[in-house]
MDAnalysis code that builds the backbone (N, CA, C; Angstrom):
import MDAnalysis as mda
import numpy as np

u = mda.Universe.empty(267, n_residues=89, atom_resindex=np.repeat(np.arange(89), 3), trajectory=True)
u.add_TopologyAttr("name", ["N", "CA", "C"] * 89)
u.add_TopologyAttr("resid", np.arange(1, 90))
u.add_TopologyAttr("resname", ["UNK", "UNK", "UNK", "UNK", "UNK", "UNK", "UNK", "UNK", "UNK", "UNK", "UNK", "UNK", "UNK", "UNK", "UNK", "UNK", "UNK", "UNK", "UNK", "UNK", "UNK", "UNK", "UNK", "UNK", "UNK", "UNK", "UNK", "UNK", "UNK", "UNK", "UNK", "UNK", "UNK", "UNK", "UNK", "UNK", "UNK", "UNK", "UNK", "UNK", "UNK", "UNK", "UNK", "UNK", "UNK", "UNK", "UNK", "UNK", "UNK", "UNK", "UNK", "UNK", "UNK", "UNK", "UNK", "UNK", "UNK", "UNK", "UNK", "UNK", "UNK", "UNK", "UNK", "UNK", "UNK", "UNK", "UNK", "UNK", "UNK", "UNK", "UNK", "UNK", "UNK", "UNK", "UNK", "UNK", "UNK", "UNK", "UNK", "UNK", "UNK", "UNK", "UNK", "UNK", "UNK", "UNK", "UNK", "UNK", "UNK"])
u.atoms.positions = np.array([
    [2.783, 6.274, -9.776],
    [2.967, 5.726, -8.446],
    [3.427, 4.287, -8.573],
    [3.920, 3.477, -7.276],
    [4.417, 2.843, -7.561],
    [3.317, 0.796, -7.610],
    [3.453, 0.343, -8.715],
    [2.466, -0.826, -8.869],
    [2.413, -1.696, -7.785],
    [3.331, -1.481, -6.574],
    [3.051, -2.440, -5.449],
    [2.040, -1.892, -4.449],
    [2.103, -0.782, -4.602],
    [1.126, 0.130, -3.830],
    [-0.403, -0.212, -3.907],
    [-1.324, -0.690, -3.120],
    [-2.574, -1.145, -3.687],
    [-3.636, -0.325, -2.896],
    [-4.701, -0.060, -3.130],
    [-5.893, 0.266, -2.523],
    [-6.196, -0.547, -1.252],
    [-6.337, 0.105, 0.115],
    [-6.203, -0.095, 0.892],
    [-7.499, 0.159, 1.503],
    [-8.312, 1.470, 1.428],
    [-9.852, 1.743, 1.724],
    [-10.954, 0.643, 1.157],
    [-11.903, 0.353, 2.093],
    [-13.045, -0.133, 1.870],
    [-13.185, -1.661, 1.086],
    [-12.413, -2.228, 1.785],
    [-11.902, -3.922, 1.890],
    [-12.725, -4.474, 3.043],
    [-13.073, -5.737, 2.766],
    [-13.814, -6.338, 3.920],
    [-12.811, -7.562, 3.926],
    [-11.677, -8.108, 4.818],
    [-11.955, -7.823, 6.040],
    [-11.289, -6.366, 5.738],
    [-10.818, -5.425, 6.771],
    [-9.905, -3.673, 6.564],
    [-8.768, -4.379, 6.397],
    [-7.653, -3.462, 6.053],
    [-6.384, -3.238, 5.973],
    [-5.913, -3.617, 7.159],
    [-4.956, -4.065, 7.133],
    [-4.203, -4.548, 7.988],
    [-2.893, -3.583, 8.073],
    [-2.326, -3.768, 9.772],
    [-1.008, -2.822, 9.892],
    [0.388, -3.200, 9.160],
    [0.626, -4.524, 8.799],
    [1.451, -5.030, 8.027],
    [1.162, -4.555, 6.310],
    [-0.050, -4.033, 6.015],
    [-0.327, -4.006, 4.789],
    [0.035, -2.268, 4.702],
    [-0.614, -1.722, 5.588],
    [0.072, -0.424, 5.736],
    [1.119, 0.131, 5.562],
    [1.554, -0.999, 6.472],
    [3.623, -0.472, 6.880],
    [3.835, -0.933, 5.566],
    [3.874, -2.120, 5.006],
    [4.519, -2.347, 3.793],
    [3.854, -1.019, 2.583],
    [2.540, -1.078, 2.896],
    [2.155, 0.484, 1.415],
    [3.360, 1.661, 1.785],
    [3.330, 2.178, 3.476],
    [4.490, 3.123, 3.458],
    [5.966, 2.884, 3.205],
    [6.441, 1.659, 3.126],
    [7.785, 1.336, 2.848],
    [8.072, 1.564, 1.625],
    [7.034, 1.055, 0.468],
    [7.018, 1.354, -0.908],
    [6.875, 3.029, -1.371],
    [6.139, 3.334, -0.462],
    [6.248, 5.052, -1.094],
    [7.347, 5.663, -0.743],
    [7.917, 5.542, 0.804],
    [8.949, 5.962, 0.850],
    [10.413, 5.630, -0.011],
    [10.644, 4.444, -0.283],
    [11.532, 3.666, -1.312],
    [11.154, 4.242, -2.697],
    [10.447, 4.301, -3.104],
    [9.724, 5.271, -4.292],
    [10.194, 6.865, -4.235],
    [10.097, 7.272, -3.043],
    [10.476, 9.158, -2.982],
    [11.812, 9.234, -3.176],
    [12.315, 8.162, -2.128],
    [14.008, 8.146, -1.886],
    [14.754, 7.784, -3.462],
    [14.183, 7.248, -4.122],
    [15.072, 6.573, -5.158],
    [15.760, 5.617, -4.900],
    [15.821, 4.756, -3.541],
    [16.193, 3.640, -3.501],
    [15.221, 2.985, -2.735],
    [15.667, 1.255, -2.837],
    [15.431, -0.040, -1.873],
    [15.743, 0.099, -0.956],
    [17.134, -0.073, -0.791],
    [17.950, 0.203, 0.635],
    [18.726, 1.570, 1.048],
    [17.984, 2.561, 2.235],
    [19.133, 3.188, 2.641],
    [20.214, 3.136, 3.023],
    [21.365, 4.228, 2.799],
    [22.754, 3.997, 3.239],
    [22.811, 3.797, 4.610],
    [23.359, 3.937, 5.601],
    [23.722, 3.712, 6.629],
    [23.041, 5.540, 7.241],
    [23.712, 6.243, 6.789],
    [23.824, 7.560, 7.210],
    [22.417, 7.663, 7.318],
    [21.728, 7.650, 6.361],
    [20.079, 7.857, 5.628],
    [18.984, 6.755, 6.759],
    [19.714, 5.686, 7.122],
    [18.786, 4.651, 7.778],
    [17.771, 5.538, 8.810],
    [18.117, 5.985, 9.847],
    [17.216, 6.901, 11.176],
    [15.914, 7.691, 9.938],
    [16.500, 8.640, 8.928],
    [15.377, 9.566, 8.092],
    [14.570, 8.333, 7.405],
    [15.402, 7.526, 7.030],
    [14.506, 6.366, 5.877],
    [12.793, 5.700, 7.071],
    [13.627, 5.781, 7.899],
    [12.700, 4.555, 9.258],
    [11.603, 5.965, 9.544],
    [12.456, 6.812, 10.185],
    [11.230, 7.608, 10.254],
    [10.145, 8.190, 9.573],
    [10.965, 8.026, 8.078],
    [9.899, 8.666, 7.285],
    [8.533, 7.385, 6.819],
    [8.916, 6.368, 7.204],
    [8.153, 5.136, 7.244],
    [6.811, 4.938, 8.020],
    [7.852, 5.494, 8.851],
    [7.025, 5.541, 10.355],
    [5.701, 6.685, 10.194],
    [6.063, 7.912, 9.764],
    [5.115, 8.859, 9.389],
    [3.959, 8.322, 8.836],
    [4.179, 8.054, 7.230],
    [3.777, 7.799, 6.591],
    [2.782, 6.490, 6.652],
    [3.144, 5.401, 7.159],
    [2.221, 4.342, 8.126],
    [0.839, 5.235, 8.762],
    [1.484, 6.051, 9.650],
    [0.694, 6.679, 10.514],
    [-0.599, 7.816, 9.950],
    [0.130, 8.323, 8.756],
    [-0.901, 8.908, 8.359],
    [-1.675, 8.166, 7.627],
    [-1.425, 7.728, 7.033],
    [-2.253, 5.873, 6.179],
    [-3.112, 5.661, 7.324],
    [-3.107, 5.026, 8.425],
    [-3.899, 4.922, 9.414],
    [-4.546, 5.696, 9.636],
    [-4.473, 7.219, 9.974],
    [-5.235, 8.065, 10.805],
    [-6.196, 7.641, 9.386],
    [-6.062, 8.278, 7.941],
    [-6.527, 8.840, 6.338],
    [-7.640, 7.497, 6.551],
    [-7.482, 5.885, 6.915],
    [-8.292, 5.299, 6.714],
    [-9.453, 5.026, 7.629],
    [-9.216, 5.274, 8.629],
    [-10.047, 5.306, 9.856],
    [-10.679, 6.725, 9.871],
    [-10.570, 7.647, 8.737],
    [-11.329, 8.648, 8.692],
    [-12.285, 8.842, 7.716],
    [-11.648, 7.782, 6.680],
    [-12.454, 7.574, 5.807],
    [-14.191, 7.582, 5.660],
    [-15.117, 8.126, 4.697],
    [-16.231, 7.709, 4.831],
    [-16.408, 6.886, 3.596],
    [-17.874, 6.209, 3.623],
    [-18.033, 5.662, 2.383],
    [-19.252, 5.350, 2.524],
    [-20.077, 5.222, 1.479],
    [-21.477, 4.925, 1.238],
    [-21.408, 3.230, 0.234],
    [-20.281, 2.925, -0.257],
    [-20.314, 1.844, -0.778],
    [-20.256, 1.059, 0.131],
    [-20.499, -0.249, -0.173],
    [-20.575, -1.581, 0.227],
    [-19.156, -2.200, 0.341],
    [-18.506, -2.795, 1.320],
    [-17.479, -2.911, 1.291],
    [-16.902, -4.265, 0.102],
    [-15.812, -4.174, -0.277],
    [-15.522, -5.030, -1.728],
    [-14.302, -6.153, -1.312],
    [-14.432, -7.428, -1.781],
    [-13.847, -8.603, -0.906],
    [-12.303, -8.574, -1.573],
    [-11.546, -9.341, -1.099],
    [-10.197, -9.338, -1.210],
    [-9.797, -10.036, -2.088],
    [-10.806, -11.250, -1.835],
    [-10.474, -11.977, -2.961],
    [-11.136, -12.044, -4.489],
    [-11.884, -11.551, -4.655],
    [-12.977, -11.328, -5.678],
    [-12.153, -10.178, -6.518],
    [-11.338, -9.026, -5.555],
    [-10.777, -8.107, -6.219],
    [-9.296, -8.801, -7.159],
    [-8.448, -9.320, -6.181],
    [-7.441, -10.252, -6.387],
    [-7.450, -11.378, -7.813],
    [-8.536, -11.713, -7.705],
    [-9.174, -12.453, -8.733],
    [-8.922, -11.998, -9.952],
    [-9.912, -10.748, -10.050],
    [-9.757, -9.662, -11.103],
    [-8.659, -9.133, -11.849],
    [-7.603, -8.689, -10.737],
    [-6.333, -8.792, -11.409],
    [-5.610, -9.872, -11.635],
    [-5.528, -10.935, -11.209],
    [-4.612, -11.707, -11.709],
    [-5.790, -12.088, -13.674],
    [-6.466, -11.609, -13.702],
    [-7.454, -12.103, -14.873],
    [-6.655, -10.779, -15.754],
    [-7.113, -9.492, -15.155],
    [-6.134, -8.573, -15.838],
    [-4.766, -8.419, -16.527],
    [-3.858, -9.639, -15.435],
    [-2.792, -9.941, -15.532],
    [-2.518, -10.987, -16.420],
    [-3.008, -11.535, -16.430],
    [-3.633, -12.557, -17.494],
    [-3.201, -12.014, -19.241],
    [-4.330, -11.301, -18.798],
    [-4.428, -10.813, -20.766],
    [-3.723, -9.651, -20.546],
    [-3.317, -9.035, -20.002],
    [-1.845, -7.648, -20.403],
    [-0.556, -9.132, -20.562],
    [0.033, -9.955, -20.066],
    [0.998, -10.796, -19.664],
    [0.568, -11.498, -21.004],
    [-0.096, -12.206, -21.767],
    [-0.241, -13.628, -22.440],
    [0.378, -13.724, -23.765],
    [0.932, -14.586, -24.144],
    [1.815, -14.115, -25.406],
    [1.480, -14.810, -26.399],
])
């Protein structure tokens, strides 16, 4: 899958609709094999965006969970530490 794509469930503060739309832009750009659709492709590219947003939404607001919700930045943290030592030369 694709590495821009991030975990979106059980974040304190939640996901946001900008964080959404951008997770569905990346999967769809990911299925399609491109960044940018052609012209012809633009209406299927948008809609399939559009879907895909939407089910992201319904999937997280249906979500259950017994964990404790996990901070944004504490997680963020983590990877750039990850990033760190995979990256250091």
């Amino acid at each position: 899958m694709c590495r821009s794509i991030h975990q979106l469930h059980n974040f304190e503060p939640p996901a946001t609709v900008d964080e959404i739309q951008a997770a569905a832009l990346q999967y769809v750009r990911k299925i399609a094999g491109s960044t940018r659709p052609s012209q012809a492709n633009q209406a299927a590219f948008d809609q399939a965006v559009a879907a895909v947003a939407a089910a992201t939404e319904e999937l997280l607001a249906n979500l259950v969970t017994t964990a404790p919700p996990r901070d944004r930045e504490v997680e963020a943290a983590k990877a750039r530490a990850r990033a760190e030592k995979r990256y250091a030369s």
